[in-house]
MIRO-255143 format. One record per residue (C-alpha): residue in one letter; residue number from 1; x negated, y, z. Coordinates in Angstrom, 3 decimals, padded with zeros to 6 digits. Layout:
<pt rest="A" nr="NUM" X="X" Y="Y" Z="Z"/>
...
REM end
This chain:
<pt rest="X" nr="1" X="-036.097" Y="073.647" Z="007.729"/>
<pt rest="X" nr="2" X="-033.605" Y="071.517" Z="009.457"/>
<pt rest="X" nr="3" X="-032.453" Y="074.504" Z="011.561"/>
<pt rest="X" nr="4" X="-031.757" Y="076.416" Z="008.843"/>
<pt rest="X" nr="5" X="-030.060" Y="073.565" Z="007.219"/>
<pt rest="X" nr="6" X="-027.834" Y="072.704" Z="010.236"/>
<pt rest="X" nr="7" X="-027.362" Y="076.346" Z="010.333"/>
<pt rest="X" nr="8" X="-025.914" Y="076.543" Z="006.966"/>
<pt rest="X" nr="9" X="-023.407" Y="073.684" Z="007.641"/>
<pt rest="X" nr="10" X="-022.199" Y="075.531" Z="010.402"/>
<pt rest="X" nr="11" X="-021.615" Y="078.635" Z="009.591"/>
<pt rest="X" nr="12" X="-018.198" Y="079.769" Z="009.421"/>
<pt rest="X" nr="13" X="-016.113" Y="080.726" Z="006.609"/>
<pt rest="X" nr="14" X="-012.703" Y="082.202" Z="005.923"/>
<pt rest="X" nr="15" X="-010.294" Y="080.932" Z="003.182"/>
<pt rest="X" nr="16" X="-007.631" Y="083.666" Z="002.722"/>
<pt rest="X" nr="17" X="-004.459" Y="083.569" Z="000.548"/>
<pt rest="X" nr="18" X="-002.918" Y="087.094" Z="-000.602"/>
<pt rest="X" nr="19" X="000.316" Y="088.031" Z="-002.252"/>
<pt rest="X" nr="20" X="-000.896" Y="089.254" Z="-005.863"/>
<pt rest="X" nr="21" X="001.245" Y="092.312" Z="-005.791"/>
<pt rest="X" nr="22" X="001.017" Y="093.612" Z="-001.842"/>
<pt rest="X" nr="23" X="-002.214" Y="092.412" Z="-001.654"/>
<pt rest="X" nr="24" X="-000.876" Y="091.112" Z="002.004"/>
<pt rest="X" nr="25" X="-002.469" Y="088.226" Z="003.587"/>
<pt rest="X" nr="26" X="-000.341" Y="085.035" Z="003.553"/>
<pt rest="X" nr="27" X="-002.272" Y="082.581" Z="004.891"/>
<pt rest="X" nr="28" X="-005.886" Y="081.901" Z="006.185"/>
<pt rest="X" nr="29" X="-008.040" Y="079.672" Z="007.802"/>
<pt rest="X" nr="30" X="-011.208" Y="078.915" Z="008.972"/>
<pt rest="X" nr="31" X="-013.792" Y="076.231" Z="007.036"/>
<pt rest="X" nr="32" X="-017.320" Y="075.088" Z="007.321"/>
<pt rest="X" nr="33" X="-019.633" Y="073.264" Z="005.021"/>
<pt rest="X" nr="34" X="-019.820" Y="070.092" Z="007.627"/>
<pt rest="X" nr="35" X="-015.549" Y="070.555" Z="008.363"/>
<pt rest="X" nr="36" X="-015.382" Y="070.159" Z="004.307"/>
<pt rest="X" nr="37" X="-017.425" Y="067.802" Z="004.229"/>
<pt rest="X" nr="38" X="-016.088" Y="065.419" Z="006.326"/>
<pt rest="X" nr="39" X="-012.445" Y="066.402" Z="005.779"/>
<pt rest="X" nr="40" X="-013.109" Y="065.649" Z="002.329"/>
<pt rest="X" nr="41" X="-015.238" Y="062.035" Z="003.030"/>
<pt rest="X" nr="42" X="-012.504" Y="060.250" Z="005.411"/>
<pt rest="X" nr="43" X="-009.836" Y="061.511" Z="002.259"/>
<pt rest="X" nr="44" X="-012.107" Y="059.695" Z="-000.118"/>
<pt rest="X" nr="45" X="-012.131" Y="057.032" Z="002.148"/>
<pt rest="X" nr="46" X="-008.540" Y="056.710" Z="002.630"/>
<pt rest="X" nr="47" X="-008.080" Y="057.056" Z="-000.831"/>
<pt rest="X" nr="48" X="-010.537" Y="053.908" Z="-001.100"/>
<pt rest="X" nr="49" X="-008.708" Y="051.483" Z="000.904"/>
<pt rest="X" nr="50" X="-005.251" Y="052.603" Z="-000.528"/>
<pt rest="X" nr="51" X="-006.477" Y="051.568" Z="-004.209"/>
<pt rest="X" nr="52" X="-008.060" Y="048.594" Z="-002.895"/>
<pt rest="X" nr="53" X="-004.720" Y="047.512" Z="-000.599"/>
<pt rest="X" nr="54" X="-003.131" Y="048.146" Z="-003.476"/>
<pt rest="X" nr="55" X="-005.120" Y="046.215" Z="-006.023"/>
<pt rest="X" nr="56" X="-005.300" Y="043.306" Z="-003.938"/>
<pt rest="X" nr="57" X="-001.655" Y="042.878" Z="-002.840"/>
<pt rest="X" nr="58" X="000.253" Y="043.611" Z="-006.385"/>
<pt rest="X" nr="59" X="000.173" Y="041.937" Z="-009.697"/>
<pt rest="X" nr="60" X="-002.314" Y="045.013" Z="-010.902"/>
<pt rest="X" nr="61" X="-005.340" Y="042.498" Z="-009.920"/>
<pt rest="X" nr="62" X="-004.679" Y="040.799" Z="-013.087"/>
<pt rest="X" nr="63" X="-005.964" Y="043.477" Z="-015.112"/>
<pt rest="X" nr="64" X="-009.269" Y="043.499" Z="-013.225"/>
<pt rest="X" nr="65" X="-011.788" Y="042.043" Z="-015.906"/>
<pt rest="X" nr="66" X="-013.042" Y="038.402" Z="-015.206"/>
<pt rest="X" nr="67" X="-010.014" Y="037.991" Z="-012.360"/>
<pt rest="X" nr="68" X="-008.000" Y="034.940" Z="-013.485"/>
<pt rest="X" nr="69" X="-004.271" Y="035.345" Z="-013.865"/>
<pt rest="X" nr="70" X="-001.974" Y="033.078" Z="-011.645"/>
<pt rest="X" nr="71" X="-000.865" Y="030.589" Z="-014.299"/>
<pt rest="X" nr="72" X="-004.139" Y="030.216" Z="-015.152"/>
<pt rest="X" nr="73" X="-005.411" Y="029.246" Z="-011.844"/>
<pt rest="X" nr="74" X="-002.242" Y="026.976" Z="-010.923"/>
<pt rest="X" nr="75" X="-003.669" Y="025.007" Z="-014.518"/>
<pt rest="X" nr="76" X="-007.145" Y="025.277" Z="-013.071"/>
<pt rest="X" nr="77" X="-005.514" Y="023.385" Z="-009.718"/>
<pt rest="X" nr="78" X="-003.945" Y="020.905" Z="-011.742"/>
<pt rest="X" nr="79" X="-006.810" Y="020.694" Z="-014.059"/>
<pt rest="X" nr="80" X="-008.566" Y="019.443" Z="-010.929"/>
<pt rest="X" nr="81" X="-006.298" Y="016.933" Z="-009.830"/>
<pt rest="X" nr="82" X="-006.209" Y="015.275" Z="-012.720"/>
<pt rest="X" nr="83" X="-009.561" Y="014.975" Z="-013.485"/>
<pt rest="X" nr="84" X="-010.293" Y="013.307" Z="-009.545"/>
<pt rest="X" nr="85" X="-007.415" Y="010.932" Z="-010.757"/>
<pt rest="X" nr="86" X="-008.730" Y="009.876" Z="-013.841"/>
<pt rest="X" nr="87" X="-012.218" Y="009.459" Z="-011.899"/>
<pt rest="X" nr="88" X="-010.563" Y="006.818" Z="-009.984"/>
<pt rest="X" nr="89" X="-008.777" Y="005.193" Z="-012.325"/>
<pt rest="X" nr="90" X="-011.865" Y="005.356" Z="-014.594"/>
<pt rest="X" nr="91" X="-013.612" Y="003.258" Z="-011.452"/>
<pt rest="X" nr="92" X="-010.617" Y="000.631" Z="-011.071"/>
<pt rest="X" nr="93" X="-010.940" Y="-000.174" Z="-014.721"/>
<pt rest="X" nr="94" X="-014.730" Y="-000.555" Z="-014.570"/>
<pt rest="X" nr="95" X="-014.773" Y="-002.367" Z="-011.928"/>
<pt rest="X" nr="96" X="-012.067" Y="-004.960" Z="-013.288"/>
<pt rest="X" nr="97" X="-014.293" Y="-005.422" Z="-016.040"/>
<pt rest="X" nr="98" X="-017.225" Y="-006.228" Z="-014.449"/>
<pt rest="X" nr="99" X="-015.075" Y="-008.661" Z="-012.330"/>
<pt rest="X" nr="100" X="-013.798" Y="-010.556" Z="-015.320"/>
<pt rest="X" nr="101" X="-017.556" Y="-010.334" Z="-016.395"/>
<pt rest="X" nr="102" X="-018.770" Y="-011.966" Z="-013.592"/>
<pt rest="X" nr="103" X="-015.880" Y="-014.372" Z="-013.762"/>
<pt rest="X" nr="104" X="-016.885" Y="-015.472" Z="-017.833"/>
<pt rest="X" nr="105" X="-020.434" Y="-016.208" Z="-016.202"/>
<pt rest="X" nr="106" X="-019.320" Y="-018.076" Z="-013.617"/>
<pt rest="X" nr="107" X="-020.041" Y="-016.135" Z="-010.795"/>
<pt rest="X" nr="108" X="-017.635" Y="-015.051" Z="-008.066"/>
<pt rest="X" nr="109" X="-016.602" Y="-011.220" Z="-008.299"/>
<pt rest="X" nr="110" X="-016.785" Y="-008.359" Z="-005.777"/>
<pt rest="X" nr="111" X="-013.544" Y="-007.896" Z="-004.139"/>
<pt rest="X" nr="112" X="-014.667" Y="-004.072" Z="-004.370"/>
<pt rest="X" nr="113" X="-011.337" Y="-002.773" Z="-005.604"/>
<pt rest="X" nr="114" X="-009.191" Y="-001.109" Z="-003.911"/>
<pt rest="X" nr="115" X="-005.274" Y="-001.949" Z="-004.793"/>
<pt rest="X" nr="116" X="-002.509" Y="000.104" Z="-003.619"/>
<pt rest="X" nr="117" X="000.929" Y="-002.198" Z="-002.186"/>
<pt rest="X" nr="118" X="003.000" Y="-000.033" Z="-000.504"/>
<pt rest="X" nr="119" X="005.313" Y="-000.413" Z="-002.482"/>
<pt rest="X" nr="120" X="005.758" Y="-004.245" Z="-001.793"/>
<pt rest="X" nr="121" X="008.863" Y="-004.684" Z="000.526"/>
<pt rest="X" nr="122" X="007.232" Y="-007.595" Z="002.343"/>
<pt rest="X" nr="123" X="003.377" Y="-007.822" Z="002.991"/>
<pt rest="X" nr="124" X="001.736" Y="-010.626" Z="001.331"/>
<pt rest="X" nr="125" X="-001.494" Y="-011.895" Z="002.760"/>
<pt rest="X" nr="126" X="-003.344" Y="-014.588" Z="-000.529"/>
<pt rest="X" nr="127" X="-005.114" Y="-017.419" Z="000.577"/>
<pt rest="X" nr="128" X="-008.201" Y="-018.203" Z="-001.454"/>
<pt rest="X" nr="129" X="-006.626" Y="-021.560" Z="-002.125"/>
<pt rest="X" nr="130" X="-004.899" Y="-022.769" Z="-004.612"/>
<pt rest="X" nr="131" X="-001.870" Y="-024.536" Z="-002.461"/>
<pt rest="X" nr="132" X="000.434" Y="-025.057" Z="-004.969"/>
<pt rest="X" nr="133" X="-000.962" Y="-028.214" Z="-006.058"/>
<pt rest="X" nr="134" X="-002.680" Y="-028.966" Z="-003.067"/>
<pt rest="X" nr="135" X="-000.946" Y="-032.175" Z="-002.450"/>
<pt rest="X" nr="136" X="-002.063" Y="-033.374" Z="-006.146"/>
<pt rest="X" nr="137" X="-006.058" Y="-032.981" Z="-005.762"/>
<pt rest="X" nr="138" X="-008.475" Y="-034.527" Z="-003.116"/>
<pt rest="X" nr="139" X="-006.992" Y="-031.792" Z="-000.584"/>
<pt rest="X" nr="140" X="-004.727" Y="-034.050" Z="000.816"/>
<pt rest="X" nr="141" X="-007.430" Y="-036.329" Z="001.654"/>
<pt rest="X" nr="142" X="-009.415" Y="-034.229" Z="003.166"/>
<pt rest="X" nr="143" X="-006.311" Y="-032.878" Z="005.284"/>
<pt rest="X" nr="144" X="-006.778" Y="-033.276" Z="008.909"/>
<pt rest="X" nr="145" X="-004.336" Y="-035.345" Z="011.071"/>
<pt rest="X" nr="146" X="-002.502" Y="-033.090" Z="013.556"/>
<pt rest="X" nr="147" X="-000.512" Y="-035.615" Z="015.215"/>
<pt rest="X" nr="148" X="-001.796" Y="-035.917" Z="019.143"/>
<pt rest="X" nr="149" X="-003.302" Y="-038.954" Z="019.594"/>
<pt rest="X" nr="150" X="-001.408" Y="-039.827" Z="022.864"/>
<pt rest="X" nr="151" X="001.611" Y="-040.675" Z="020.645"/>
<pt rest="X" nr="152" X="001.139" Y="-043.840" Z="018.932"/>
<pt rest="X" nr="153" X="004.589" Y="-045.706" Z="019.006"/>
<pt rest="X" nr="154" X="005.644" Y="-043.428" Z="016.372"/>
<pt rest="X" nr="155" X="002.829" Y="-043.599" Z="014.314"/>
<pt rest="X" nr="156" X="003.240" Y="-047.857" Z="013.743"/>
<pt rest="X" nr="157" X="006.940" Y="-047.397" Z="012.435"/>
<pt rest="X" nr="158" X="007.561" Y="-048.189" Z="009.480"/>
<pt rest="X" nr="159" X="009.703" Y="-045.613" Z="006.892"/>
<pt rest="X" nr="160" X="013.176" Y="-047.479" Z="007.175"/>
<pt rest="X" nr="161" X="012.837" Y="-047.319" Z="011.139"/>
<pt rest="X" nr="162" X="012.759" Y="-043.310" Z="011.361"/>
<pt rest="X" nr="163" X="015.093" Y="-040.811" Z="011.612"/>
<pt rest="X" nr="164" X="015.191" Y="-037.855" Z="008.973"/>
<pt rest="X" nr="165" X="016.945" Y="-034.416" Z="009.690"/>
<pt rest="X" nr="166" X="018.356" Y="-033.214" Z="007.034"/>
<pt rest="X" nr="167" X="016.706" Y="-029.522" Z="005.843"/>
<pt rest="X" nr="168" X="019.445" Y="-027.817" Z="004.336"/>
<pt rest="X" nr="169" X="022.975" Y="-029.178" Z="003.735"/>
<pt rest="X" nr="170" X="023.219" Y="-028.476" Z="-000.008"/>
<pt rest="X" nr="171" X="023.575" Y="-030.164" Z="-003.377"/>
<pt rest="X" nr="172" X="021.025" Y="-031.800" Z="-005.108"/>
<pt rest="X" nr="173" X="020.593" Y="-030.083" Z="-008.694"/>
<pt rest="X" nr="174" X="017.056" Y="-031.467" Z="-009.770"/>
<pt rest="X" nr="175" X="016.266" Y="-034.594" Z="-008.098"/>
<pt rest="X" nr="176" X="012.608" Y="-036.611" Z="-008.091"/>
<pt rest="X" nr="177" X="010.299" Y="-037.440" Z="-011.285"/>
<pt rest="X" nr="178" X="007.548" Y="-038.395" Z="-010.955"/>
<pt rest="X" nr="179" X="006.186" Y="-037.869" Z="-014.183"/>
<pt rest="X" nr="180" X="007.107" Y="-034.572" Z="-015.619"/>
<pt rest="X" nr="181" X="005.554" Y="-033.593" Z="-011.889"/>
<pt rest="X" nr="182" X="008.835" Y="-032.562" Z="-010.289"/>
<pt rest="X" nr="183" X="007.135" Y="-033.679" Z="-007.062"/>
<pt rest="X" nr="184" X="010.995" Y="-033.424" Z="-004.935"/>
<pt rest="X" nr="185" X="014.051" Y="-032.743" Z="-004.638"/>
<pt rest="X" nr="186" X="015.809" Y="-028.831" Z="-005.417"/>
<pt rest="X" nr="187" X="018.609" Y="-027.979" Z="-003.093"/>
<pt rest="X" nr="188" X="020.867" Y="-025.083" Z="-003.566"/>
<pt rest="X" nr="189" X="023.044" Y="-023.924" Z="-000.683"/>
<pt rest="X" nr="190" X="024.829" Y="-021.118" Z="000.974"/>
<pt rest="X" nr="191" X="022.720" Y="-017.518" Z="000.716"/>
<pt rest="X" nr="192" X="020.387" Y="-017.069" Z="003.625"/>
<pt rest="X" nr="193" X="020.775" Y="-020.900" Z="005.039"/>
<pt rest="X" nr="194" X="018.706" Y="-021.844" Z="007.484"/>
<pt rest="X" nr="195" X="015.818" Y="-024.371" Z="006.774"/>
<pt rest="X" nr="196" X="015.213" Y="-026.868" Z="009.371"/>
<pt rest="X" nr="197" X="012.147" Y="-028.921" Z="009.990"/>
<pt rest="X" nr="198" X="012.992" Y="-033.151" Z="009.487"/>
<pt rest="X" nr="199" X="011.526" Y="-034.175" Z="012.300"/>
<pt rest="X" nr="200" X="008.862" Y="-033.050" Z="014.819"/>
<pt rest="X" nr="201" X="005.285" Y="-031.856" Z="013.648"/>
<pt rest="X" nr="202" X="002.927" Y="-029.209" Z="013.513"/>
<pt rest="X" nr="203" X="002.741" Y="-026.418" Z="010.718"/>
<pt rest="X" nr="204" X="-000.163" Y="-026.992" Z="009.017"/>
<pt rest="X" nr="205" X="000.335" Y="-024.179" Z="006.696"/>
<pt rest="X" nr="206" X="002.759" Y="-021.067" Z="006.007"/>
<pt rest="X" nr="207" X="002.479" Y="-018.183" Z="003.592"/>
<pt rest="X" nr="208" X="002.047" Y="-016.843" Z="000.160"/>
<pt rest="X" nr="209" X="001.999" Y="-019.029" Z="-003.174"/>
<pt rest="X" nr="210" X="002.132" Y="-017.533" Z="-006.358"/>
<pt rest="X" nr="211" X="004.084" Y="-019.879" Z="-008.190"/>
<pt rest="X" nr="212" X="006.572" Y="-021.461" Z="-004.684"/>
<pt rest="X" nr="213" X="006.716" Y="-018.276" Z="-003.219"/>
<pt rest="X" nr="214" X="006.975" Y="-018.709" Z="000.535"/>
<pt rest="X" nr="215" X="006.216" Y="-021.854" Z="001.655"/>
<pt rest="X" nr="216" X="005.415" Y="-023.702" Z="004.577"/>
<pt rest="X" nr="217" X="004.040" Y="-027.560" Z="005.117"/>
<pt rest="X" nr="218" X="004.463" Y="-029.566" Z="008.527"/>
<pt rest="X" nr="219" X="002.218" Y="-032.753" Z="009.195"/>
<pt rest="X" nr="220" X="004.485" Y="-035.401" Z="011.049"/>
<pt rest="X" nr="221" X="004.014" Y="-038.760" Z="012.667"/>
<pt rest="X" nr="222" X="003.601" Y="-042.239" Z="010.863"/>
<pt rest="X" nr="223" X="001.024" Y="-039.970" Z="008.377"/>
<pt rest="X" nr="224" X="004.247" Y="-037.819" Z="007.025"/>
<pt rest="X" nr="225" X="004.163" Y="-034.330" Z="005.608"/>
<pt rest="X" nr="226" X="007.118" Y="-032.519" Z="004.590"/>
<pt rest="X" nr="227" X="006.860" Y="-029.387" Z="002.231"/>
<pt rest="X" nr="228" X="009.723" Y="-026.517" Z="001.362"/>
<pt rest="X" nr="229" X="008.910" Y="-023.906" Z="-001.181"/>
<pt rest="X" nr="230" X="010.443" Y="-020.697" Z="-002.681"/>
<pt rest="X" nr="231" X="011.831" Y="-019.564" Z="000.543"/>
<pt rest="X" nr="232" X="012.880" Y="-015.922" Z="001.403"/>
<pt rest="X" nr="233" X="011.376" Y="-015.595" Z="004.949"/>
<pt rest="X" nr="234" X="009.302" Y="-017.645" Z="006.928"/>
<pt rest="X" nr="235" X="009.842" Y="-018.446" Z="010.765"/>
<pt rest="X" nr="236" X="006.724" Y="-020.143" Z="011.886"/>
<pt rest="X" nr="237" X="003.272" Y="-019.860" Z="011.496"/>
<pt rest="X" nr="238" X="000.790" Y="-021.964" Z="010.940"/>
<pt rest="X" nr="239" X="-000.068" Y="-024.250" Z="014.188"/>
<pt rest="X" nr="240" X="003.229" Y="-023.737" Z="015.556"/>
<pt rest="X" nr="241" X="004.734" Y="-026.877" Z="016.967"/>
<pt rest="X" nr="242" X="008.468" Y="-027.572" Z="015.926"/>
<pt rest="X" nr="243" X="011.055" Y="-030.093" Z="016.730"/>
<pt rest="X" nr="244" X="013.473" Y="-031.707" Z="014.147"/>
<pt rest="X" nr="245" X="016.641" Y="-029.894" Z="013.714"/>
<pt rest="X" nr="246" X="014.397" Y="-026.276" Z="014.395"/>
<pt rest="X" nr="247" X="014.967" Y="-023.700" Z="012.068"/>
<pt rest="X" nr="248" X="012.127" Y="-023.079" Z="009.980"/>
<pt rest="X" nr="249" X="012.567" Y="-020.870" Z="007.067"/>
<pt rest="X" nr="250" X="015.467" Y="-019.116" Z="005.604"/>
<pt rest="X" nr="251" X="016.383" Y="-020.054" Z="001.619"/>
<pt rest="X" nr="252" X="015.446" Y="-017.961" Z="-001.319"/>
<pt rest="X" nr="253" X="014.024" Y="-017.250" Z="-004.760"/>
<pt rest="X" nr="254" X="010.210" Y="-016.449" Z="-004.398"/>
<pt rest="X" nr="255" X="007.571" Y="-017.648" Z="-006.689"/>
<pt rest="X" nr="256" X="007.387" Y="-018.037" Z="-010.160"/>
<pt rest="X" nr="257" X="008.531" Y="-021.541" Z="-010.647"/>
<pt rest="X" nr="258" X="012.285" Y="-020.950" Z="-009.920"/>
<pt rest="X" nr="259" X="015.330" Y="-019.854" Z="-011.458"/>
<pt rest="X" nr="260" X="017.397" Y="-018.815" Z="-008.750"/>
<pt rest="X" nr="261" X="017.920" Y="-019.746" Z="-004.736"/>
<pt rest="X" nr="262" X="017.008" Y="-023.014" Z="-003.919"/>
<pt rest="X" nr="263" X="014.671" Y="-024.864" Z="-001.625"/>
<pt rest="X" nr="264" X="012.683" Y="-027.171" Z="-003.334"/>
<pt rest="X" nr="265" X="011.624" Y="-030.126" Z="-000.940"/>
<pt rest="X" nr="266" X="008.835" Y="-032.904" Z="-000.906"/>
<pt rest="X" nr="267" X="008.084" Y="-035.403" Z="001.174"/>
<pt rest="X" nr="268" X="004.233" Y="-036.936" Z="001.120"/>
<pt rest="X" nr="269" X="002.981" Y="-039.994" Z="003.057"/>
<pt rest="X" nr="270" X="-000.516" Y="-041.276" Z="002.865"/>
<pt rest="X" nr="271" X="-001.274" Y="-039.432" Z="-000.519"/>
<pt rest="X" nr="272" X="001.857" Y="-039.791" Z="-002.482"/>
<pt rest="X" nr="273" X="004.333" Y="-038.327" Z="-003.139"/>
<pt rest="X" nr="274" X="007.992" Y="-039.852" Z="-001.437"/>
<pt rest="X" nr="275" X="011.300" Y="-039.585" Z="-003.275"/>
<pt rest="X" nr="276" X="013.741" Y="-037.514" Z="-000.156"/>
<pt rest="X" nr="277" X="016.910" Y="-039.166" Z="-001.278"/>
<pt rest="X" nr="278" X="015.717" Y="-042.525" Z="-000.275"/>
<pt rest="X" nr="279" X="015.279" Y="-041.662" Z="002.909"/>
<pt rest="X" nr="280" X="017.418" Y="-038.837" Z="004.078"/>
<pt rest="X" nr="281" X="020.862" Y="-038.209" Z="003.413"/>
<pt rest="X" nr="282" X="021.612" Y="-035.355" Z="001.788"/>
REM end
């Protein structure tokens, strides 16, 4: 059976053209059933891979049924990124409510989200201290004396027997009241002055306040600590030792509590608060 079958695909054949009026032979050639067939599948194949090339790499793929066209993909793209945006921001905002939840029960909230800065010009680092009016609660009390203990002399003079620096040669356009709880003295001077420290002493803090701004606080002899708020840039860090006459800060306009460049300087000893101008000459 399979003899006869392999037979049959081999055996030879002529295909022969003739003129229709001479009857002469034009053209002729040879065929077999397995030449046909195989001519005939690698054409079919051919022919497969053209369509297919051709589908795939021309707009004619849009017509193919259930085949998306391209502005309707580019809007399932977008789709996409809007709907992992509005995830997140769906988070944020349920987390800031349940933050300001835990805050009406009294408790203290997760610091669980996540807020972009980049596009603060300056990085700024919050303490979880309130240090704007940390010189009007039981924080001062509490504040620990840097002075080294070696130096004593200093620390038995009176007021009237030490020597101030002044911290910015300026004028004077809000001076010390006590009672509306202007707690100093507002300077206003050249842009970008340099602030210098009034005598020696040791930083006790620097940074971040919301409503001073930059502001840094230096714990002196004889029990004095000197304050200057809503500065541009700060030049020491907290610990540093400085010497009077060292520049400190540079002036400026940060924090909520100011209309416009100034430093804004207080003077504490024991507690209270110190009017500057009876002591240093501005």
């Amino acid at each position: 059976m399979k003899k006869k079958l392999l037979k049959k695909l081999n055996d030879r054949y002529r295909l022969i053209i003739y003129n229709d009026t001479t009857f002469q032979s034009v053209w002729s050639m040879k065929l077999s059933r397995l030449k046909v067939f195989t001519v005939t599948s690698l054409l079919s194949g051919i022919i497969v891979i053209l369509v297919i090339l051709l589908i795939a790499t021309t707009g004619l793929r849009e017509y193919i049924p259930g085949y998306p066209k391209a502005e309707y993909r580019q809007l399932l793209v977008l789709t996409a990124l809007k709907i992992d945006s509005l995830e997140s921001e769906l988070y944020k905002r349920d987390q800031f409510f349940m933050g300001i939840q835990a805050i009406m029960d009294g408790e203290v909230p997760e610091d669980n989200l996540v807020i972009d800065t980049s596009f603060y010009s300056n990085q700024v680092e919050f303490e979880p201290f309130n240090y704007d009016s940390v010189f009007q609660d039981k924080l001062l009390a509490e504040q620990i004396n840097l002075t080294p203990q070696g130096n004593t002399n200093s620390r038995r003079l009176s007021l009237s027997q030490i020597h101030f620096f002044v911290p910015v040669k300026g004028v004077i356009t809000n001076k010390f009241k006590s009672m509306p709880d202007h707690l100093g003295v507002d300077l206003v001077s050249e842009p970008n002055a340099r602030i210098s420290a009034i005598m020696d002493g040791t930083v006790i803090f620097s940074g971040w306040t919301i409503e001073t701004g930059y502001v840094i606080y230096v714990q002196h002899d004889a029990e004095l600590i000197s304050a200057y708020m809503h500065n541009s840039e700060l030049l020491k860090n907290k610990g540093d030792i400085v010497k009077a006459g060292e520049a400190i800060a540079i002036i400026g306009n940060t924090g909520e509590l100011t209309t416009g460049p100034h430093l804004h300087f207080e003077l504490w000893h024991n507690g209270t608060a110190l009017n500057p101008e009876q002591y240093i000459d501005f």
